[in-house]
C-alpha positions in Angstrom: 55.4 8.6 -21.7 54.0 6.4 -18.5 50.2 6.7 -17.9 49.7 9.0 -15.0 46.5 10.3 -13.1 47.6 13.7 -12.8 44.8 14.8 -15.2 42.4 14.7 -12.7 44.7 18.0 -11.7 43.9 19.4 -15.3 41.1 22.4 -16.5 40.9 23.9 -19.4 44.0 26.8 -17.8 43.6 29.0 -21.1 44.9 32.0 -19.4 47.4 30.4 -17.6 48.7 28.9 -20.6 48.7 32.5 -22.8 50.9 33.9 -20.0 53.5 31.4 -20.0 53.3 31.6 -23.8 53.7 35.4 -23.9 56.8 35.5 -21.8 58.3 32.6 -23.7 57.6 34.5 -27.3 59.4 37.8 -25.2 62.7 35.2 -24.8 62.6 34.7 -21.4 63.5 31.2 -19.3 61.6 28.9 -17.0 63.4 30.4 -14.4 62.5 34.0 -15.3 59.1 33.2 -15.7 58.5 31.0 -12.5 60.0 34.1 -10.8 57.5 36.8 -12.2 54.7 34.2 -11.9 55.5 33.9 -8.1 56.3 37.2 -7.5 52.9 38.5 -9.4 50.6 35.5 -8.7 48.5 36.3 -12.6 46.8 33.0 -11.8 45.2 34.4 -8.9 45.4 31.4 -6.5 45.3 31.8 -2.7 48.8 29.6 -1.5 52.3 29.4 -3.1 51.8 26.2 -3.0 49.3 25.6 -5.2 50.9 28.8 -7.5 53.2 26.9 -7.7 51.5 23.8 -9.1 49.7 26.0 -11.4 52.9 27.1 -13.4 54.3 23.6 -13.7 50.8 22.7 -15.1 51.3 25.7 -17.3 54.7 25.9 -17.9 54.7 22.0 -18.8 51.6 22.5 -21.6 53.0 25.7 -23.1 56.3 24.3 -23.9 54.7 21.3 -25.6 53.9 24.1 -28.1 56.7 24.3 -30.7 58.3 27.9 -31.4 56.2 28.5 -34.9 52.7 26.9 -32.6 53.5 28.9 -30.2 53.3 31.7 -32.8 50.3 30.5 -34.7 48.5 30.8 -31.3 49.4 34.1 -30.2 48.5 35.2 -33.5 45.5 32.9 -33.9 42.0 33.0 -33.7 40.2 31.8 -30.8 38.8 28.8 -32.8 42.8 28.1 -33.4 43.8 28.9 -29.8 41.0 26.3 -28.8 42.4 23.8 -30.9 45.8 24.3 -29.5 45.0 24.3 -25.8 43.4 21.0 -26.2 46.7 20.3 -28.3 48.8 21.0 -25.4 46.5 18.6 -22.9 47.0 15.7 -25.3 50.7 16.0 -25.8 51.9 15.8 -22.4 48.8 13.1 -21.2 49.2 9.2 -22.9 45.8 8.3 -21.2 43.9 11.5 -22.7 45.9 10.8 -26.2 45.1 7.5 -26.4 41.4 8.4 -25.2 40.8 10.7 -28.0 42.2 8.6 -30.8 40.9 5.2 -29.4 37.6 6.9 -28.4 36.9 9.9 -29.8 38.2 9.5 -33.1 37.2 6.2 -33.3 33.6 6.7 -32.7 33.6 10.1 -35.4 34.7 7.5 -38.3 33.0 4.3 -37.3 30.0 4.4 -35.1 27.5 7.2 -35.2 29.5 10.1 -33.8 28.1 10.8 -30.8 29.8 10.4 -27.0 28.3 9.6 -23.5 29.7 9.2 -20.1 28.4 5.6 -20.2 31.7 5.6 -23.6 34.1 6.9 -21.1 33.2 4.2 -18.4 33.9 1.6 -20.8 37.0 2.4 -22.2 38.4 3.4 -19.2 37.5 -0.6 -18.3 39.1 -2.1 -21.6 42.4 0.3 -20.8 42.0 -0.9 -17.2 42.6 -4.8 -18.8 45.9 -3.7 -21.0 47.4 -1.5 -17.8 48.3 -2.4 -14.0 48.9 1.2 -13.9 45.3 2.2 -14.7 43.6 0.0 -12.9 45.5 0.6 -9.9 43.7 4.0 -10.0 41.2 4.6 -7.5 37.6 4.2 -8.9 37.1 8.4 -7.7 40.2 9.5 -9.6 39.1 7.3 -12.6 35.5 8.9 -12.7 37.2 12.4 -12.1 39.6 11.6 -15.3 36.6 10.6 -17.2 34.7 14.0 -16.4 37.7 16.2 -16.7 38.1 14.9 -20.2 34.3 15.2 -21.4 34.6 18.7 -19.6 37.8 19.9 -21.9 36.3 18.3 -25.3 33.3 20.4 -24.7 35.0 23.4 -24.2 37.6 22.7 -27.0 34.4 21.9 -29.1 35.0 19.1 -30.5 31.8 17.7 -28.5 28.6 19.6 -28.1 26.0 18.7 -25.6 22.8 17.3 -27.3 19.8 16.1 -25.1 22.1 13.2 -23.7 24.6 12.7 -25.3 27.4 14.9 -27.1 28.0 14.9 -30.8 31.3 14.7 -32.0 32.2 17.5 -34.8 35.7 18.6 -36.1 37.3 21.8 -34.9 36.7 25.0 -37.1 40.1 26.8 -37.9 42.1 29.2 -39.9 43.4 28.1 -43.1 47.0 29.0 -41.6 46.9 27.0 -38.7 44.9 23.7 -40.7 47.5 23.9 -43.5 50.6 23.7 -40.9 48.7 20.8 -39.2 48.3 19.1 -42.4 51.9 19.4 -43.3 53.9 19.0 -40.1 51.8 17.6 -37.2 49.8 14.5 -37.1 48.4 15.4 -33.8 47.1 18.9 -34.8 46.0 17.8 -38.0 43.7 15.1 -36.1 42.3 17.3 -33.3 41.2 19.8 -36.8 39.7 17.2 -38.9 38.9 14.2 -36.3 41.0 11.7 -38.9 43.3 9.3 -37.8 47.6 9.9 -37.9 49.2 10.3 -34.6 51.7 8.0 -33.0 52.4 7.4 -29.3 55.8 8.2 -30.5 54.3 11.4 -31.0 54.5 12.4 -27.1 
């Protein structure tokens, strides 16, 4: 997967998400579901235009979801759903997977658990060194990335704001969804228990 800026498009698009989810547990196509979410506008956005950006967001994250995820989050509790919205952001963005394992991750085992803005700023610069692609983005869309992502790993909860600076905690969830993460997904199982084992081959 190529780096790509288009996260500065992302929120946290919980609801969205469950929609496209629902319709997808009910059997029904992209095609069948772009059609109800145009013809119904659930995400409540003013232009088709940008209804129609806000399903491929949707549509692209949801399916990212396996059949039995996809089922573990319907049926899930909101701790789990959490777990797996941030799930679906990191498994269809390299820049914010590599951020939270190279970052987040990093700092949970080695330094003293705790995040800042200033954090962000710098790795965004090392990843800037490795990357032409990267640092060919624009110095606002690379301060809007960085901000996005703070903003999702707060509301995931994996970072919780603490005078100034965020402290880094893993993600409470069932014993259902932990123990499927544990056994069959790397990625999962290090969003739940901030520990490293995902691959870029993951994606």
């Amino acid at each position: 997967m190529e780096y790509s800026a288009g996260i500065t498009s992302e929120r946290w698009y919980q609801q969205d998400i469950e929609y496209v989810l629902t319709l997808l547990e009910q059997g029904l196509n992209r095609n069948e579901i772009r059609e109800i979410v145009l013809n119904k506008n659930p995400f409540l956005v003013k232009s088709e235009s940008a209804l129609q950006k806000r399903f491929q967001l949707a549509f692209k994250r949801a399916i990212s979801l396996s059949d039995e995820l996809r089922s573990l989050y319907l049926k899930g509790t909101k701790y789990d759903q959490k777990a797996l919205i941030l799930y679906t952001l990191l498994k269809t963005n390299r820049f914010a997977y590599e951020n939270f394992y190279e970052l987040v991750v990093y700092r949970y085992q080695h330094k003293n658990k705790q995040l800042t803005l200033a954090h962000m700023n710098f790795y965004m610069e090392d990843k800037e060194q490795q990357s032409d692609k990267i640092a060919s983005w624009s110095i606002v869309s690379k301060k809007k990335i960085n901000n996005t992502l703070l903003l999702l790993y707060r509301m995931s909860g994996i970072i919780d704001l603490n005078k100034d600076a965020y402290t880094i905690a893993p993600l409470h969830v069932s014993s259902q969804l932990k123990e499927y993460a544990l056994k069959k997904d790397s990625l999962l199982a290090s969003i739940i228990t901030l520990e490293v084992g995902g691959n870029i081959d993951d994606l």
